[in-house]
N, C-alpha and C positions, 0 to 999 in steps of 0.2 A: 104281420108288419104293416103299418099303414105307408100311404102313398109319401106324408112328408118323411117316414123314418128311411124308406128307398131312397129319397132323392137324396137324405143327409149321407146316406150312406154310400151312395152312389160320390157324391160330390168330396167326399172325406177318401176316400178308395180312388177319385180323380187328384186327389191332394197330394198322395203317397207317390201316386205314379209319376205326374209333373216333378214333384222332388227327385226323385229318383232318379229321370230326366237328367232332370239338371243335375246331379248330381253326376252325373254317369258322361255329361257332354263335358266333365274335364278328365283329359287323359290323366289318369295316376301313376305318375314317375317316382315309384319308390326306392329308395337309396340308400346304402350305407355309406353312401360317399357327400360332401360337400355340407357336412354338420354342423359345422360351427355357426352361428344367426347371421353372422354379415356375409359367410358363404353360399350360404343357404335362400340369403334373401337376392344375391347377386345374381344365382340363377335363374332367381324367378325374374327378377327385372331386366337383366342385361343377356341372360343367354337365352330362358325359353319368352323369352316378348315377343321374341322377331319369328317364333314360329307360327303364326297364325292363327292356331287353334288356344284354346284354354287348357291350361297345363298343371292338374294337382302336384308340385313338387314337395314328397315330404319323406326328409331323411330321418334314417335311426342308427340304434346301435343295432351290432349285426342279431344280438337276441331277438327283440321284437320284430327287428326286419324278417329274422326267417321266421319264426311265430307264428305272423298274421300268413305267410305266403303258404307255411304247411297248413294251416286251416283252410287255405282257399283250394290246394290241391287237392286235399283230401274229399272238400266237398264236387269238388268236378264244375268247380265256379267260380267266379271272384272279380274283384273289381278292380283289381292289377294288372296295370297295361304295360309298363316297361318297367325293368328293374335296372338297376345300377349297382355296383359292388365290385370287390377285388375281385380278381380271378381265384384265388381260395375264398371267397363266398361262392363264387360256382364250382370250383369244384369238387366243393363238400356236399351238392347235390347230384339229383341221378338225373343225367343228361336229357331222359324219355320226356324228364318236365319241363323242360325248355323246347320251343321251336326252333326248329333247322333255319337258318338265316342266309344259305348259300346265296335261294335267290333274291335277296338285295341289291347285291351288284354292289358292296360298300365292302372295305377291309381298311385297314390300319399298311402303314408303310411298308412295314416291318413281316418279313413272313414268317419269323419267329414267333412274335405273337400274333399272327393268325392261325399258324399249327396248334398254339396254346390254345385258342379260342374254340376249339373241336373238343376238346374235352377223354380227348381220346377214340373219339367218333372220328366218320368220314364226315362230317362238315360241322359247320361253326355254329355255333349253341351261345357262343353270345359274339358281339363285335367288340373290339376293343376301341375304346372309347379317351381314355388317355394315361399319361405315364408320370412318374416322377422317377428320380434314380439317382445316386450315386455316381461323383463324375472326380477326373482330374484335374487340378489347373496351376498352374504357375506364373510365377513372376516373369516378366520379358527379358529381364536380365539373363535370366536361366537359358533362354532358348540359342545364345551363341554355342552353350556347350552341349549340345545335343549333339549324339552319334551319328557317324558322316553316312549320309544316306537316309535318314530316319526322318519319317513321313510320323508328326507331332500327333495325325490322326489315327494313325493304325500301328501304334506302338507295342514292341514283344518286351515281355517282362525284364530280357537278358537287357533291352535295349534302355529302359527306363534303370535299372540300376547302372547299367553302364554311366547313362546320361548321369545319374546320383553322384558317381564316382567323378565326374570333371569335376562338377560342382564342386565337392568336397576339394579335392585337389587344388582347382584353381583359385579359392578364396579362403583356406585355410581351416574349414568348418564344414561340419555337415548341415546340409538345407533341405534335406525331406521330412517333410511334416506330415504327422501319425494321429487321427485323433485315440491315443491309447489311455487319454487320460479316465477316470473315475467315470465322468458323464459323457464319453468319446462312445461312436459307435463301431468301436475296430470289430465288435463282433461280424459285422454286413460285412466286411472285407473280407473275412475270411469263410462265410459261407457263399456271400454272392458273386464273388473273384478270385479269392485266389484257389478254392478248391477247385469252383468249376471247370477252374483255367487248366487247373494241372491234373486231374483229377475223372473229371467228365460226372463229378456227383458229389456229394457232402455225406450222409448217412451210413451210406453202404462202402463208401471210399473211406471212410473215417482215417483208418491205420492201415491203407493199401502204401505199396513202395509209390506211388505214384504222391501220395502225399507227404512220405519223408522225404521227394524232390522238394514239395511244395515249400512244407519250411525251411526248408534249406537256402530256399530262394530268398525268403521273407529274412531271414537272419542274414543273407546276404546284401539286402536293401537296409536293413538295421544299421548297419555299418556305416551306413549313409545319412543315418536318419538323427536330428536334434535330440540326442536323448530328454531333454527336457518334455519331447511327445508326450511322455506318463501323465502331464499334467492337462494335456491337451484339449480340449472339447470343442472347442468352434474353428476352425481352421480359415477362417476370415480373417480373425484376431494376427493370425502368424504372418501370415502376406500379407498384410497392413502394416504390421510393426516391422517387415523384415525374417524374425527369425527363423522363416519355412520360405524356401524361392519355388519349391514343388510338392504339394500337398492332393491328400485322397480325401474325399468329405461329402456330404448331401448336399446337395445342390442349394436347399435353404439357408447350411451353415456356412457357405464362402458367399451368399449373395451380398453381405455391405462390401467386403472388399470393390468388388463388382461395381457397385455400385457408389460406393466412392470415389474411386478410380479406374473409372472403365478404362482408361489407356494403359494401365501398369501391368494389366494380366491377360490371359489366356485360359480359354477353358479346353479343355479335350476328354475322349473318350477313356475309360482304363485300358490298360494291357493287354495282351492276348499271350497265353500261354500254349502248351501243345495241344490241349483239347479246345481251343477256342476261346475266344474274346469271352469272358465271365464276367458276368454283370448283373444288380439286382433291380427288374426293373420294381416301380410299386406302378404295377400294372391294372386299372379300373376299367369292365368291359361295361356295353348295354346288354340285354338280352327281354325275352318275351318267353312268361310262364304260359305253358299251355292253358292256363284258364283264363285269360286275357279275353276281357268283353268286346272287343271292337278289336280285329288281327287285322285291318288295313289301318286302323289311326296309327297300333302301336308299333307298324313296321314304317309307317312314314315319318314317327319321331323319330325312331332311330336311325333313317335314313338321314334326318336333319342335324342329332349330334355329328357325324360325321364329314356335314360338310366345312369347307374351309373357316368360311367367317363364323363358325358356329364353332368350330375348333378356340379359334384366337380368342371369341369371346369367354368360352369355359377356363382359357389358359388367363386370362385378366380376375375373374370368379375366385379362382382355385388357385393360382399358381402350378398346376398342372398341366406337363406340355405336350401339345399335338398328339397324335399318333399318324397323321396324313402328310405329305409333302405339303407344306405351308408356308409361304413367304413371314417371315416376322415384321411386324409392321415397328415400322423406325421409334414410335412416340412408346417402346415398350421399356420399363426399365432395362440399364444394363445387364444387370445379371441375369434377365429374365431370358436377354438375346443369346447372351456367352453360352449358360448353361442349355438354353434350348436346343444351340446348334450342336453343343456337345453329346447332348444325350440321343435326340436322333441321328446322328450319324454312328452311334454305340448301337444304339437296338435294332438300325440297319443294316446294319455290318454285316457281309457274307459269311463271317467266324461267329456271329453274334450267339453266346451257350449262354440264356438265361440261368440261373442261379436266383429261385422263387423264395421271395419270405416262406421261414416256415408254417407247415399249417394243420390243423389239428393237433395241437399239444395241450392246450388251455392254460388251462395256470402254471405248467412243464414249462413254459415257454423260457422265463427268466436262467431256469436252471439248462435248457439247453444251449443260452448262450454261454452262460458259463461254463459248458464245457470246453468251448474254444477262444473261451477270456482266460481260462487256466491252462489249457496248453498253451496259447504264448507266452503268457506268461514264465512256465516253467519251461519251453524250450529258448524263448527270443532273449528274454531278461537274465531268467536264471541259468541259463546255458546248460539245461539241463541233455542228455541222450534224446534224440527227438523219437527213436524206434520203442524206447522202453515208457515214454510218456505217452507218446500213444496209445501202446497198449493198457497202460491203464488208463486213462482218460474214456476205451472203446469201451470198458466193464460201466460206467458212468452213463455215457452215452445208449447203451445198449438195454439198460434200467428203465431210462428215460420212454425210448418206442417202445417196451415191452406195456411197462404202464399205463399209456396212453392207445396206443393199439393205430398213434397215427400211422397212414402210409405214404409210403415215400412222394417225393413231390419233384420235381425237376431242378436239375438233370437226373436226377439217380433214375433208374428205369422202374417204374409202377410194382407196386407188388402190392399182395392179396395180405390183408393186415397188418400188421406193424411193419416199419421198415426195419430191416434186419442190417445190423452191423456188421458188414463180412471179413 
């Protein structure tokens, strides 16, 4: 080799490495979460600017995201510094590839979702990072006939149909609005609330006496409810127009009400049944793969999504709110204030029984909502024996985990392959 082919080569071998460099001095925040381009770019501008450092943010869908991450595990290296994703993207991995995060010194409000965040370990394997959820709200008309003593934030199911029943009563009509229509997500209510509530599980509780309380209860709130619900899907629409004074819904679908008229309504947490406050959050943590090139950069990001103004900014981003004790700042739209304060004071809640999306089903997924779009259907609608729909509805369901070989997810307690229908 002559002396200029060293130097080219030398200089070319000095080319790779500078890139590399630089490639390597932007921390890689990879994400399933905040996909959409203007959410996507609002991170990069608004939320990670103010961290100091250079910040590769680049979201996917959960396929590639796990992809690129088992290729980097596997090789014992990688250029992934923090990851971002729902708590079922972490918990469809094995904990050993995640770093312990105890010692941060950071957590979420909520000690609900910081036990989530363990993974079933003794310490936390990602931080939670932030939430969206499923809230209640009503008209302020409604709130003179609430039941004498009833605290609007720590409401029991008996107490919220009681509340259903002045209603009814004193205006002639029933005012509980259902999204049960076609494109309504009544299926979340009744895996993320009302099973958890009555229940302490969804899967394994399916056709337990504990859930022929449960419907029992929900046909009891029916009673109360605008049969017109069937048609139902945005429960904004109802408490705008009038024809729902007290409505269940995601936080995104009551936002214009909110928003139109911030003074006409109320938001609050859902009910609590015997086994606790049931609620579904959509729960997104941080965490740090064992093959992370730099373990102080990517334990300092994630010290920084959790701090307050770094909070508010991802909650402006994303519409996803806090998981920290955070003052809301006044210039936020109103539904962003209503539902924010409604949802943290839910997932704080000393009753607080998460009730998780489900996870590991894959394409199962749509039919297992329909298993409990069709048992309402045939006990709420069709009045059908709630004990004998069960039981068949459990052979249905029971097909579903066998196939899929998913296992159980919270509340139902952990089990070793499929979750079993008991």
């Amino acid at each position: 080799m002559t002396l200029k082919m060293k130097f080219a080569g030398a200089a070319s071998g000095l080319a790779l490495l500078v890139a590399a460099g630089a490639a390597q001095a932007d921390v890689l925040f990879w994400s399933t979460q905040a996909k959409p381009v203007e959410e996507a770019q609002a991170m990069r501008d608004e939320v990670l600017a103010g961290y100091g450092e250079a910040v590769d943010y680049q979201p996917n869908d959960a396929g590639p995201w796990i992809t690129r991450l088992q290729a980097e595990l596997e090789a014992g290296t990688g250029t992934i510094a923090v990851l971002g994703g729902l708590h079922g993207d972490f918990s469809a991995m094995n904990p050993d590839d995640l770093v312990d995060l105890d010692d941060l010194g950071v957590m979420s409000a909520s000690g609900t979702f910081n036990e989530l965040a363990k993974l079933g370990t003794d310490s936390m394997q990602y931080i939670p990072w932030m939430q969206a959820s499923y809230i209640m709200a009503a008209n302020k008309e409604a709130l003179q006939y609430l039941p004498e003593g009833a605290d609007i934030n720590a409401l029991s199911y008996d107490q919220l149909i009681e509340w259903t029943a002045n209603v009814h009563e004193a205006v002639g009509e029933p005012k509980f609005g259902f999204p049960a229509g076609p494109k309504g997500l009544k299926h979340r209510f009744f895996q993320g609330y009302l099973y958890p509530s009555y229940t302490d599980g969804v899967v394994r509780t399916f056709a337990s006496p504990e859930a022929v309380t449960a419907w029992e209860k929900m046909k009891e709130l029916w009673a109360h409810t605008n049969p017109a619900s069937t048609n139902f899907a945005f429960l904004q629409e109802q408490l705008l127009n009038g024809d729902a004074w007290i409505v269940f819904d995601h936080t995104s679908r009551l936002a214009q009400a909110f928003n139109d008229r911030p003074d006409d309504f109320v938001a609050f947490p859902a009910p609590a049944g015997p086994t606790g406050r049931g609620f579904m959050p959509v729960l997104a943590g941080v965490a740090i793969p064992r093959t992370a090139p730099d373990m102080d950069a990517a334990k300092a990001l994630v010290s920084y999504m959790l701090k307050p103004e770094t909070q508010i900014a991802t909650l402006r981003a994303t519409s996803f709110f806090p998981v920290v004790d955070v003052e809301l700042p006044d210039d936020l739209p109103p539904a962003v204030q209503a539902a924010g304060n409604a949802v943290s004071i839910m997932s704080a809640s000393p009753d607080a029984n998460p009730g998780l999306l489900p996870a590991g089903l894959g394409e199962k997924g749509g039919d297992f909502n329909r298993v409990f779009v069709d048992t309402f259907e045939r006990i709420v609608l069709a009045g059908q024996p709630i004990e004998a729909v069960l039981e068949d509805q459990k052979k249905t369901l029971a097909a579903i985990m066998e196939e899929t070989g998913a296992p159980c997810w919270a509340p139902d307690a952990p089990s070793d392959g499929a979750c079993p229908v008991e």
